[in-house]
N, CA, C and O atoms as a MOPAC input file, in Angstrom:
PM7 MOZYME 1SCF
protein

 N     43.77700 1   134.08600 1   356.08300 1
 C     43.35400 1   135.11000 1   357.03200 1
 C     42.21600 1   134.54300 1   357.88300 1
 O     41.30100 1   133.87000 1   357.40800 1
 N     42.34200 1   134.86800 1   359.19300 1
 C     41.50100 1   133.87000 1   359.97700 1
 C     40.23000 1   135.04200 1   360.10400 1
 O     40.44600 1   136.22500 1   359.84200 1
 N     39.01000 1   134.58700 1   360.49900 1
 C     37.51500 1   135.08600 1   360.32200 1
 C     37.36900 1   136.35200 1   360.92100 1
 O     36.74300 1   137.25700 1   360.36900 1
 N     38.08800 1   136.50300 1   362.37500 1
 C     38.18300 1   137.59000 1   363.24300 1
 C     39.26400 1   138.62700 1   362.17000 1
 O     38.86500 1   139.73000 1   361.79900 1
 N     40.50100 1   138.14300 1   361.80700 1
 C     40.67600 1   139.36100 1   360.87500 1
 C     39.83600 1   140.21200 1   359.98000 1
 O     39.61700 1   141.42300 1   359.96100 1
 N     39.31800 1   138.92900 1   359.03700 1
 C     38.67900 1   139.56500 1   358.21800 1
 C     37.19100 1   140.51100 1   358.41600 1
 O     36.72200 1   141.43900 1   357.75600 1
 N     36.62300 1   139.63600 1   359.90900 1
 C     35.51400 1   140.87600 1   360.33900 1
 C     35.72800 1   141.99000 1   360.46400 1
 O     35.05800 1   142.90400 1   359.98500 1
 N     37.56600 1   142.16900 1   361.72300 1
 C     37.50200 1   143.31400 1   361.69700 1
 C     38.35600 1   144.52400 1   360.29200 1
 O     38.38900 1   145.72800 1   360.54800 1
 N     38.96700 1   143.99900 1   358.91000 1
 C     39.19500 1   144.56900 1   358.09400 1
 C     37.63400 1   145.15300 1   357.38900 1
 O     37.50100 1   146.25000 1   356.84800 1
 N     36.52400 1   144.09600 1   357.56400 1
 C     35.56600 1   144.73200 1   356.89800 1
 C     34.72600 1   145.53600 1   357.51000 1
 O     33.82200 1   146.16900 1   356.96500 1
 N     35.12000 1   145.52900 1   359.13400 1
 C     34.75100 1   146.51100 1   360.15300 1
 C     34.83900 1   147.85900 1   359.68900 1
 O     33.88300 1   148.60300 1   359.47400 1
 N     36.68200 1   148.26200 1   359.47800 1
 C     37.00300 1   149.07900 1   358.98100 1
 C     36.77000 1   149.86200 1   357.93900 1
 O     36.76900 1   151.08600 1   357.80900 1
 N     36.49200 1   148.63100 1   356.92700 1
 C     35.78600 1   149.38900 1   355.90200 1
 C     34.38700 1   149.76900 1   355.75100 1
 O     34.08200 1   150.64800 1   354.94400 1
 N     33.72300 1   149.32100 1   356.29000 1
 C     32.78600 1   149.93800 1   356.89400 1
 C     32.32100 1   151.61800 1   357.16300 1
 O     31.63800 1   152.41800 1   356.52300 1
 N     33.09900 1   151.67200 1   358.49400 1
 C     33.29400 1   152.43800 1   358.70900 1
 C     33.71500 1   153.81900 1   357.96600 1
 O     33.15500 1   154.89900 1   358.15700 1
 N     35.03700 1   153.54300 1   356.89600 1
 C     35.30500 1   154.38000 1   355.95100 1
 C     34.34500 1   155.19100 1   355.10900 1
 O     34.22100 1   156.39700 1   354.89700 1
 N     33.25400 1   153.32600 1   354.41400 1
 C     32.51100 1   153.90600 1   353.65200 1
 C     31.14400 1   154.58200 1   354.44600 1
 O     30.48600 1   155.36100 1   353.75500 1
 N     30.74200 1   154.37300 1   355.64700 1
 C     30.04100 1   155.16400 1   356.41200 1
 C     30.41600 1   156.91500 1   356.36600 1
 O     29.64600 1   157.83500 1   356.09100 1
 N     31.70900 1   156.96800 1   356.69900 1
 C     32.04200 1   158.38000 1   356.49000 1
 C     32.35600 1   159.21100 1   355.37400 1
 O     32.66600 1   160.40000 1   355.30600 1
 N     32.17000 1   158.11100 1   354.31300 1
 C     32.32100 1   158.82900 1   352.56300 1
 C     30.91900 1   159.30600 1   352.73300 1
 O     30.73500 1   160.51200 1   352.57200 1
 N     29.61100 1   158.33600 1   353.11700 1
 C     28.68400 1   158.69100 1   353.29400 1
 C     27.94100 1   159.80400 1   353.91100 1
 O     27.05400 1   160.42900 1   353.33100 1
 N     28.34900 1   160.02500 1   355.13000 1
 C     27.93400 1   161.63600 1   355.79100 1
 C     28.56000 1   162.63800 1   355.09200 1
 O     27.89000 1   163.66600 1   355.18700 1
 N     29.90400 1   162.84700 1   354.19500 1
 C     30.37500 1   163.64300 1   353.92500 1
 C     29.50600 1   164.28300 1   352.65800 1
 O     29.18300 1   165.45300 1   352.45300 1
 N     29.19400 1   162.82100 1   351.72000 1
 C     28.29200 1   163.00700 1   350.58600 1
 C     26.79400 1   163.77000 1   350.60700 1
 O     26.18500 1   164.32100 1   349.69000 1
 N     26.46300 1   163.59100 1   351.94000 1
 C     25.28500 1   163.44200 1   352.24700 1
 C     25.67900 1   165.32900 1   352.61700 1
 O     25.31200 1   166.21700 1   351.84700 1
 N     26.14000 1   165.49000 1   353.37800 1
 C     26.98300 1   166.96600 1   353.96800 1
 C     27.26900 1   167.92800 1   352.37500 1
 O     27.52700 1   169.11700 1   352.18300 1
 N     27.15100 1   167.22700 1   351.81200 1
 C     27.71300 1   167.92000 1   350.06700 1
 C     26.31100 1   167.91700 1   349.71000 1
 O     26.21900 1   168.96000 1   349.06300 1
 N     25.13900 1   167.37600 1   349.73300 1
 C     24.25200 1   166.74100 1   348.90600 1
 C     24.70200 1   166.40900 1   347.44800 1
 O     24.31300 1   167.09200 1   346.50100 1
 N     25.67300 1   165.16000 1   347.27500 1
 C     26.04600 1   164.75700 1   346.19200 1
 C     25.35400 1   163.14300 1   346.20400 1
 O     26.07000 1   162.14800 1   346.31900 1
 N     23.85500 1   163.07100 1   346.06600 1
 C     23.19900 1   162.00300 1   346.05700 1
 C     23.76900 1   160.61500 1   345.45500 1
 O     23.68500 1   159.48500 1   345.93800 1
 N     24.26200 1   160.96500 1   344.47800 1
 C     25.04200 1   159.74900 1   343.82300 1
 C     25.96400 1   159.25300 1   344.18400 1
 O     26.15400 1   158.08200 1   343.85400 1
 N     27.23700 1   160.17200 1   345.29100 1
 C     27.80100 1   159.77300 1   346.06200 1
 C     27.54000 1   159.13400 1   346.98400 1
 O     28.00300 1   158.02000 1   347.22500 1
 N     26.49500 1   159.94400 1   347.86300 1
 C     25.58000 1   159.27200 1   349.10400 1
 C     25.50000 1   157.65800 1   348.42700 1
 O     26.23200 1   156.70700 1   348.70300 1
 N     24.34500 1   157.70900 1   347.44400 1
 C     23.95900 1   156.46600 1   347.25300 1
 C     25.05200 1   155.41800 1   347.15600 1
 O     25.18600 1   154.47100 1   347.93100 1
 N     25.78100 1   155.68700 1   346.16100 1
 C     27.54600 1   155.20800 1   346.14400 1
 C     28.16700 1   154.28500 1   347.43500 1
 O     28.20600 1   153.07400 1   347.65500 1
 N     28.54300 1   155.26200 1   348.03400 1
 C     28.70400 1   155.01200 1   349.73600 1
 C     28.23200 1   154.51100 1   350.24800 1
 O     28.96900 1   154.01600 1   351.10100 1
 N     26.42500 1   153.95800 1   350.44200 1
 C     25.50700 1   153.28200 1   350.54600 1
 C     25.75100 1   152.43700 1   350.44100 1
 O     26.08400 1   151.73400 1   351.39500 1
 N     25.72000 1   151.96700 1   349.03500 1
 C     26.00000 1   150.65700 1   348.49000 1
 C     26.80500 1   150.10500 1   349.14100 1
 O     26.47300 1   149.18100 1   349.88500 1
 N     28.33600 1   150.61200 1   349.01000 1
 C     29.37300 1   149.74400 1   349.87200 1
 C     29.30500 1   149.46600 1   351.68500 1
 O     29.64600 1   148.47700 1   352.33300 1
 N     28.98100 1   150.19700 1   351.93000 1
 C     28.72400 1   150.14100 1   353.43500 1
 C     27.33600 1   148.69100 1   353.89400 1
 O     27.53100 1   147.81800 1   354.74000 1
 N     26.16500 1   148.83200 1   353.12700 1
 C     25.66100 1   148.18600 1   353.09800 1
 C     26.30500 1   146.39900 1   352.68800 1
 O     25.99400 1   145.47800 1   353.44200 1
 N     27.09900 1   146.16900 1   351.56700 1
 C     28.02700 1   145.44700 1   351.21400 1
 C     28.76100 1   145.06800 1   352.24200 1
 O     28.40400 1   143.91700 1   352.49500 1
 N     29.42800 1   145.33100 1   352.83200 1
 C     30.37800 1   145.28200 1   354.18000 1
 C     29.67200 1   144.75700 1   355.09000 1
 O     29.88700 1   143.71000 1   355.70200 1
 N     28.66300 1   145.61100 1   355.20700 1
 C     27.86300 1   145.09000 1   356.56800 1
 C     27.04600 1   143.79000 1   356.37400 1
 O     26.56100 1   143.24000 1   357.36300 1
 N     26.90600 1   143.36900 1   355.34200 1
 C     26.35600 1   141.84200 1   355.04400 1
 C     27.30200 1   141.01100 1   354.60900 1
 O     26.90600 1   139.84900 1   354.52100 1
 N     28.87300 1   141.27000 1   354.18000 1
 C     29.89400 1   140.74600 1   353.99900 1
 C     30.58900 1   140.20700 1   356.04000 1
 O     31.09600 1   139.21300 1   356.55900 1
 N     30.15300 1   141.61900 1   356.49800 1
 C     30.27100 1   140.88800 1   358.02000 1
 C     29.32300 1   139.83500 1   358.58700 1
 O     29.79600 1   138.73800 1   358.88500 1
 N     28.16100 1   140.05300 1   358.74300 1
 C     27.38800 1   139.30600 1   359.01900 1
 C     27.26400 1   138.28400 1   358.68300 1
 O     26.67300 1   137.51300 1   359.43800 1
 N     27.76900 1   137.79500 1   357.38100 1
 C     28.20900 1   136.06500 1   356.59900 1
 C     29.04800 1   135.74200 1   357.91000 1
 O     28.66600 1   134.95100 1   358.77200 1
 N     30.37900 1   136.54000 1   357.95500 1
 C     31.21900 1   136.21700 1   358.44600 1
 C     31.01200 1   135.58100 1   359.80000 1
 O     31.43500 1   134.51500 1   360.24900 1
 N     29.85000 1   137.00700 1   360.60400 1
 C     29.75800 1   136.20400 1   361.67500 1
 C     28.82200 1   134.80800 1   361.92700 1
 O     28.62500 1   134.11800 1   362.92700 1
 N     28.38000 1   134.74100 1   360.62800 1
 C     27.52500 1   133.63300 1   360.72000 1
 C     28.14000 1   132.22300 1   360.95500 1
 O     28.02900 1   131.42700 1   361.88800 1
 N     28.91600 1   132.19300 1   359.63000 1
 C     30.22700 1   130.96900 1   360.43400 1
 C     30.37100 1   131.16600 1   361.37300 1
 O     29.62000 1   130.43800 1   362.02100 1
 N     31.07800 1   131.92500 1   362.14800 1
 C     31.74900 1   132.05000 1   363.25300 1
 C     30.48700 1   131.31200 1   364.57200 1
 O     30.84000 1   131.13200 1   365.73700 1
 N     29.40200 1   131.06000 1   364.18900 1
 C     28.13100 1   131.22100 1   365.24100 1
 C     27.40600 1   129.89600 1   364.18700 1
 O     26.25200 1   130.19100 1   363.87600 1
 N     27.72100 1   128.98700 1   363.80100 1
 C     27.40400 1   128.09400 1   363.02900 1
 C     26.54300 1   127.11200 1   363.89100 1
 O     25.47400 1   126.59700 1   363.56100 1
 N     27.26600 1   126.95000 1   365.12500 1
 C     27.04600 1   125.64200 1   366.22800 1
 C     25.94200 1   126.36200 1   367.13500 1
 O     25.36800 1   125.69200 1   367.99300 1
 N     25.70000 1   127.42800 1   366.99800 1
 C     24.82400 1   128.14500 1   368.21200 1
 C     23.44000 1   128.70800 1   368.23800 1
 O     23.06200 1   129.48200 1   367.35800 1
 N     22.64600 1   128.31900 1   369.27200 1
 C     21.47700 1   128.68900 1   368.52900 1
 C     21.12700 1   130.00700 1   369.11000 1
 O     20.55500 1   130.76200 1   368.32500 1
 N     21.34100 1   130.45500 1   370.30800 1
 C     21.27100 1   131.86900 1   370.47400 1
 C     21.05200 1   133.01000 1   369.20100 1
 O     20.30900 1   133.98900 1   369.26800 1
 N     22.02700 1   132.55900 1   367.85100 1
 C     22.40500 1   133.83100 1   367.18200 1
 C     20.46700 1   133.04500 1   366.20700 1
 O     19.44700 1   133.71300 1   366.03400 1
 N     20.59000 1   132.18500 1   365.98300 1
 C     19.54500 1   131.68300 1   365.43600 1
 C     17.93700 1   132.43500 1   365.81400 1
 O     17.10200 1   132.98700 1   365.09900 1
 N     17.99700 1   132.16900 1   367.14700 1
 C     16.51200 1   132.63000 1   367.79300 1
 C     16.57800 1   134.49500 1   367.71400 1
 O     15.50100 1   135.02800 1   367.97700 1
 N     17.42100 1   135.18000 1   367.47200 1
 C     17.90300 1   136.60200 1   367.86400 1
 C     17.73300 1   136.82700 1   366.47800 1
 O     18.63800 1   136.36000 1   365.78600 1
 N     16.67200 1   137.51000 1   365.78400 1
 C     16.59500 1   138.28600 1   364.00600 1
 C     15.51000 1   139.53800 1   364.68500 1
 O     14.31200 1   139.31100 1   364.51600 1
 N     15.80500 1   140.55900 1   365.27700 1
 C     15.11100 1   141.70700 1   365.44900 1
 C     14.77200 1   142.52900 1   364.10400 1
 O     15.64600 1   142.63500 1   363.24300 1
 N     13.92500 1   142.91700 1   363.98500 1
 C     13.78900 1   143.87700 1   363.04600 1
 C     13.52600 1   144.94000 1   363.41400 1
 O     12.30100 1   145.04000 1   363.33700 1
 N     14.34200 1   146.65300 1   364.12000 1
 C     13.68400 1   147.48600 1   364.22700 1
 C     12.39200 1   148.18000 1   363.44900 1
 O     12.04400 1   148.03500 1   362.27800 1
 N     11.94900 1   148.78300 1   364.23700 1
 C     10.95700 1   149.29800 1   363.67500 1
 C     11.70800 1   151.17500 1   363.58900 1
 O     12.14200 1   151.87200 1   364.50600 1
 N     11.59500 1   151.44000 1   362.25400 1
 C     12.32900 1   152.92100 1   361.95300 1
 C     11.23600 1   153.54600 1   361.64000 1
 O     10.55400 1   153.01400 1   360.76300 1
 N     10.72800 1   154.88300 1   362.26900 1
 C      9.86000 1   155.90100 1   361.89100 1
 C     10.87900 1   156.38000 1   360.55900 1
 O     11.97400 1   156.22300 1   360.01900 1
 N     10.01700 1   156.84700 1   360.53100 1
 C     10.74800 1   158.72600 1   359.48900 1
 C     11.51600 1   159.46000 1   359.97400 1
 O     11.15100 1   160.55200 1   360.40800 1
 N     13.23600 1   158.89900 1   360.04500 1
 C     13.58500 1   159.65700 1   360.24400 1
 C     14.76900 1   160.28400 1   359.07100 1
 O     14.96900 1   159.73900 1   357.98500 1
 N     15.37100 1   161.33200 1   359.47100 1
 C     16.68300 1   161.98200 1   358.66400 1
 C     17.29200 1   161.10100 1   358.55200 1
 O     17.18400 1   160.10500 1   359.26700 1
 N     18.03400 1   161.22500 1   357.69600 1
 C     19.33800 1   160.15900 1   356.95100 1
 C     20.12000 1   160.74600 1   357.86300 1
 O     20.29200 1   159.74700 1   358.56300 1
 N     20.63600 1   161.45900 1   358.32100 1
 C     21.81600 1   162.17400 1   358.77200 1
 C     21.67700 1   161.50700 1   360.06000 1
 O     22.54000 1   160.71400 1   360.43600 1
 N     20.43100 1   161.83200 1   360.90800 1
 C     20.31400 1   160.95300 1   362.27600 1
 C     20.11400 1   159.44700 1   362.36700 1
 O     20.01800 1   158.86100 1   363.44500 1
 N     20.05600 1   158.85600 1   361.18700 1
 C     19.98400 1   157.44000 1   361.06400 1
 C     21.71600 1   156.89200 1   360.68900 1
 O     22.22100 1   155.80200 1   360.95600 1
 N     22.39800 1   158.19400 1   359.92900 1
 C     23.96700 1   157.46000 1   359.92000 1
 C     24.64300 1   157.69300 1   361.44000 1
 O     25.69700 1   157.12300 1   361.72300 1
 N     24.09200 1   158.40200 1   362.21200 1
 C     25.13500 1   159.03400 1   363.25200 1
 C     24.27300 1   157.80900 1   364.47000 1
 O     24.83600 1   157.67500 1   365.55600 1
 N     23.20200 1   157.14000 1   364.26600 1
 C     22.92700 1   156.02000 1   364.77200 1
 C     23.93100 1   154.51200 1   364.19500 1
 O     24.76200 1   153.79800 1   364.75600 1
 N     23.42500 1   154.53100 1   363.03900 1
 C     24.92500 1   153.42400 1   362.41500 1
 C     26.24600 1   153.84000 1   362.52000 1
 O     27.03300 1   152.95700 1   362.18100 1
 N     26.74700 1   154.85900 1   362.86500 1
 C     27.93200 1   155.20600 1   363.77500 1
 C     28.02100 1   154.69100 1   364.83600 1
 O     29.00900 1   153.95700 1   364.80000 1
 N     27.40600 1   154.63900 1   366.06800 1
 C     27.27100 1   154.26100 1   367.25700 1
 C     27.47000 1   152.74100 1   367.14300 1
 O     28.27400 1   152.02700 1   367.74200 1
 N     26.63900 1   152.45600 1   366.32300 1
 C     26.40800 1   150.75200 1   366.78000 1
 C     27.84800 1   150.17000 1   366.01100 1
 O     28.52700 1   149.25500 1   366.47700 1
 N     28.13800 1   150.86600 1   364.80400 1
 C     29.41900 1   150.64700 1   364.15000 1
 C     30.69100 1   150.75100 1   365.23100 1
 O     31.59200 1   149.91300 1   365.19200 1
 N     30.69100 1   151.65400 1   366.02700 1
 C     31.53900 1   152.23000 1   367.13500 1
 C     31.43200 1   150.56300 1   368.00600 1
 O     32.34900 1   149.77300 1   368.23600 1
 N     29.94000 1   150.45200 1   368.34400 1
 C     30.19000 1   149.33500 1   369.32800 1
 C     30.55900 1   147.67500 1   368.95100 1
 O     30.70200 1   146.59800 1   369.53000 1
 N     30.59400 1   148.12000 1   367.90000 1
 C     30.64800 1   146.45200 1   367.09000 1
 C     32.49100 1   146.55400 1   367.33100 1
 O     33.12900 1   145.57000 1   367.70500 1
 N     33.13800 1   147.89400 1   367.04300 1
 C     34.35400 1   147.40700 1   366.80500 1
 C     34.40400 1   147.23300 1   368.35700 1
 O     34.44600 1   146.02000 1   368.56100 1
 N     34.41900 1   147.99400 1   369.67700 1
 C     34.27100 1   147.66600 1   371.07600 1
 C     34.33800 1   146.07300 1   371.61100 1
 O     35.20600 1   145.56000 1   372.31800 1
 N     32.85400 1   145.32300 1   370.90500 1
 C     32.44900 1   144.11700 1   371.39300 1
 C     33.99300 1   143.03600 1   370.62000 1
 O     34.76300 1   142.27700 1   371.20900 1
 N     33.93400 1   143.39900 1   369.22700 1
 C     35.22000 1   142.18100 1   368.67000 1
 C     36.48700 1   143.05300 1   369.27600 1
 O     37.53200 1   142.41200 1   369.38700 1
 N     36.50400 1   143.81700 1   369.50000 1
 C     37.86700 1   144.03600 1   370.60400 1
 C     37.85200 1   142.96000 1   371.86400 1
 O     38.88300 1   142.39900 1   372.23300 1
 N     36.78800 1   142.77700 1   372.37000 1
 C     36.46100 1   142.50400 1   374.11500 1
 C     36.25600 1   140.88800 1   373.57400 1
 O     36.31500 1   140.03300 1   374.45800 1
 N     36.09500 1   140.57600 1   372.62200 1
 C     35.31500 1   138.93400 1   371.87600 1
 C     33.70600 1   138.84500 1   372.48400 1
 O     33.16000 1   137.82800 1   372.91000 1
 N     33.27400 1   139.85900 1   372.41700 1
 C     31.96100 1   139.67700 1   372.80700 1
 C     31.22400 1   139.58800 1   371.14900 1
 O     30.54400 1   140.52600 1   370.73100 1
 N     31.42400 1   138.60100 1   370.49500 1
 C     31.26000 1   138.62300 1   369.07000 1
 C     29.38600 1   138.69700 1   368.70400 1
 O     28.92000 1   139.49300 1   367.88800 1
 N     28.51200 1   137.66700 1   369.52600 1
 C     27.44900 1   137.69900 1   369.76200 1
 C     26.67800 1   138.92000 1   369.79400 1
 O     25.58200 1   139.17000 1   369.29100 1
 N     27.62200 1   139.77600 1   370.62200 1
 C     26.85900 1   141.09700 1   370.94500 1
 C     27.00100 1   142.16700 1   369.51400 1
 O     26.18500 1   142.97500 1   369.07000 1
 N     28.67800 1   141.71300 1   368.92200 1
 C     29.20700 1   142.53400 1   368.05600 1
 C     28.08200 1   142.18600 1   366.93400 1
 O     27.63200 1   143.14200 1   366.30200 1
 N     27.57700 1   140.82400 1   366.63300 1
 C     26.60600 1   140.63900 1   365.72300 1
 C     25.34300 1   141.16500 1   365.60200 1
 O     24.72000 1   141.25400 1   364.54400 1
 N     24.78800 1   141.67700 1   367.20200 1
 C     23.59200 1   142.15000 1   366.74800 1
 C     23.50100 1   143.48000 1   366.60700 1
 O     22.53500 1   144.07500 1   366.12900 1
 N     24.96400 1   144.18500 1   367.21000 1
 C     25.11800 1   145.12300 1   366.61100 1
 C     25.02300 1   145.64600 1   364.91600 1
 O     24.30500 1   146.50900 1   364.41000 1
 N     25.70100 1   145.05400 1   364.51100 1
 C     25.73600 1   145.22900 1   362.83200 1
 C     24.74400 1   144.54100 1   362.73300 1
 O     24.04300 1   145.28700 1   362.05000 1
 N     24.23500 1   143.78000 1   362.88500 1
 C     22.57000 1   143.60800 1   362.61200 1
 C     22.10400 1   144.85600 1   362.08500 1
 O     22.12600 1   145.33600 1   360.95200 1
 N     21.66000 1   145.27800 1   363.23200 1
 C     21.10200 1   146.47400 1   363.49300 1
 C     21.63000 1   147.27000 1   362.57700 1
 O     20.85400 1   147.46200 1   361.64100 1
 N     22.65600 1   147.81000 1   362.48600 1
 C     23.13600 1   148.74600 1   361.94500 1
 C     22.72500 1   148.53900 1   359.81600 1
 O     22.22300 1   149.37200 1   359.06200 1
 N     23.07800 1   147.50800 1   359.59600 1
 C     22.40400 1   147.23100 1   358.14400 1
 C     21.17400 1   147.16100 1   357.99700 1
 O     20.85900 1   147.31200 1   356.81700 1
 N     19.96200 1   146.92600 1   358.97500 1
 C     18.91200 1   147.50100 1   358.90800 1
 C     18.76400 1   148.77200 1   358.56100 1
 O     18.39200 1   149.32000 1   357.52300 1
 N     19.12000 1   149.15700 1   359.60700 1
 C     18.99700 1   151.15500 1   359.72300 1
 C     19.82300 1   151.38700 1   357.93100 1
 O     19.44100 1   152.25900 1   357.15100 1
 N     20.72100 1   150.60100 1   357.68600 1
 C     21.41100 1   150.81400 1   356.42000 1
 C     20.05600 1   150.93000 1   354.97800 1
 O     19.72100 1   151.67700 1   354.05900 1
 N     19.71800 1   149.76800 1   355.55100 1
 C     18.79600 1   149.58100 1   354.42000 1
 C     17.06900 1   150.54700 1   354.46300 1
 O     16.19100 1   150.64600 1   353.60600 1
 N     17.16600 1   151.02400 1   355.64800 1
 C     15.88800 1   151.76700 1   355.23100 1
 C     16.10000 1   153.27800 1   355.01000 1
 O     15.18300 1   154.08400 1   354.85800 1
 N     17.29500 1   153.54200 1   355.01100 1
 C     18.08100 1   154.76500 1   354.01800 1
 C     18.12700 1   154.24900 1   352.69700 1
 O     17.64900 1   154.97100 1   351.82200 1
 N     18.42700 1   153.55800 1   352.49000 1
 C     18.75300 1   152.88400 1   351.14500 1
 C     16.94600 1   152.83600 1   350.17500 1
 O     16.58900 1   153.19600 1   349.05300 1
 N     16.45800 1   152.39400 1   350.99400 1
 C     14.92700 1   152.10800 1   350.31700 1
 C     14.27100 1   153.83300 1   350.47800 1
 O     13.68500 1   154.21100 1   349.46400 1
 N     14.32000 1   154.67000 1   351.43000 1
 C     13.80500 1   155.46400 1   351.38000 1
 C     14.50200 1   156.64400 1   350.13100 1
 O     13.85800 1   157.65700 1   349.85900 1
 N     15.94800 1   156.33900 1   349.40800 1
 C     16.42300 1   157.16000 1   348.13700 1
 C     15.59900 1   156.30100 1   347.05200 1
 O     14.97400 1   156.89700 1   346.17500 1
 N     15.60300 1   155.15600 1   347.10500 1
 C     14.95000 1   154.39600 1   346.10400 1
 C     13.40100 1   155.06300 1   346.02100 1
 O     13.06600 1   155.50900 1   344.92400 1
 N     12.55700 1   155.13900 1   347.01000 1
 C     11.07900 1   155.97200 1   346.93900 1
 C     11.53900 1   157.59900 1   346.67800 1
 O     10.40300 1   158.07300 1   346.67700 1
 N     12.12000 1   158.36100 1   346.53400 1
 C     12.64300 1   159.46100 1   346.32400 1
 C     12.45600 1   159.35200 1   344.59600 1
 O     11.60600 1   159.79200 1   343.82200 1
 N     14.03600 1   158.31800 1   344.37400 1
 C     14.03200 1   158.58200 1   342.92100 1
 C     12.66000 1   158.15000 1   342.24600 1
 O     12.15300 1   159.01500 1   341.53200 1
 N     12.15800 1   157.25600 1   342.33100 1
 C     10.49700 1   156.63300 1   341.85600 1
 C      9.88600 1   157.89200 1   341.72000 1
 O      9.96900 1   158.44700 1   340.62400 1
 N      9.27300 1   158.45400 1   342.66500 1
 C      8.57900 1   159.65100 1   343.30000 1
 C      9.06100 1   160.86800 1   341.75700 1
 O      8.33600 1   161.52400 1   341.01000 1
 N     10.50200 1   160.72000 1   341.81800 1
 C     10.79900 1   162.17900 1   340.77100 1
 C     10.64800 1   161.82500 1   338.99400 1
 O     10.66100 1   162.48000 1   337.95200 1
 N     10.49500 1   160.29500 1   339.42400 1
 C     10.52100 1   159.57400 1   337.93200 1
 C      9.01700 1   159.48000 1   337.42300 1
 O      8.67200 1   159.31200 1   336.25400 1
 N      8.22800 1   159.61600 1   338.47900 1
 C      6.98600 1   159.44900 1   338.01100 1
 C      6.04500 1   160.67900 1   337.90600 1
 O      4.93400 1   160.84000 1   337.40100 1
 N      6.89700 1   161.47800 1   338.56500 1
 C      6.54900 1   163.39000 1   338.45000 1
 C      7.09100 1   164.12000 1   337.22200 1
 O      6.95900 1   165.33100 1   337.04700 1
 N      7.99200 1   162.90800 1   336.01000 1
 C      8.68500 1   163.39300 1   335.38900 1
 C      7.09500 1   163.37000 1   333.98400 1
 O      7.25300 1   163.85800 1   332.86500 1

């Protein structure tokens, strides 16, 4: 299976597990949420390997490591942001704008991960109130 398949199969899944995620999150079934998390997060650094080969010879992708900066916000408005950029990643590897598709999911596993760290300070928080 050549690299562009497999980005965009793990595109897809992605995506899936993004929307197990709002649904969980829509339930408040935390363990689901978190669940869903996990894999989505998984995917999205299972892509980013991918595109790393793919961008092996180039230094553009090299000099380009943004780190947003995320206030406080809702989980709910931080997935419907990793929607968007998820939306545009599949857009850019449609068009082969792969570069662009990369800093998309960049981005988007950031925003992944400071949902992810902010359930982790949650559970701490209830473990140490226990």
């Amino acid at each position: 299976m050549a690299t562009s398949e497999k980005v965009w199969k793990s595109l897809k899944s992605a995506m899936m597990h993004l929307e197990n995620s709002m649904q969980a999150l829509n339930r408040k079934d935390d363990d689901s949420f978190a669940e869903s998390l996990w894999h989505l997060a998984a995917e999205l650094e299972y892509m980013l390997f991918l595109f790393s080969i793919t961008f092996q010879d180039e230094s553009d992708v090299l000099k380009w490591k943004p780190n947003p900066e995320i206030k406080k916000i809702e989980n709910s408005l931080l997935l419907g942001t990793v929607q968007n950029l998820l939306n545009d990643v599949e857009k850019f590897v449609v068009n082969e704008k792969l570069l662009d598709a990369y800093k998309s999911a960049h981005t988007a596993r950031n925003y992944i991960l400071k949902v992810q760290e902010d359930i982790a300070k949650k559970k701490h928080e209830v473990l140490k109130g226990k």
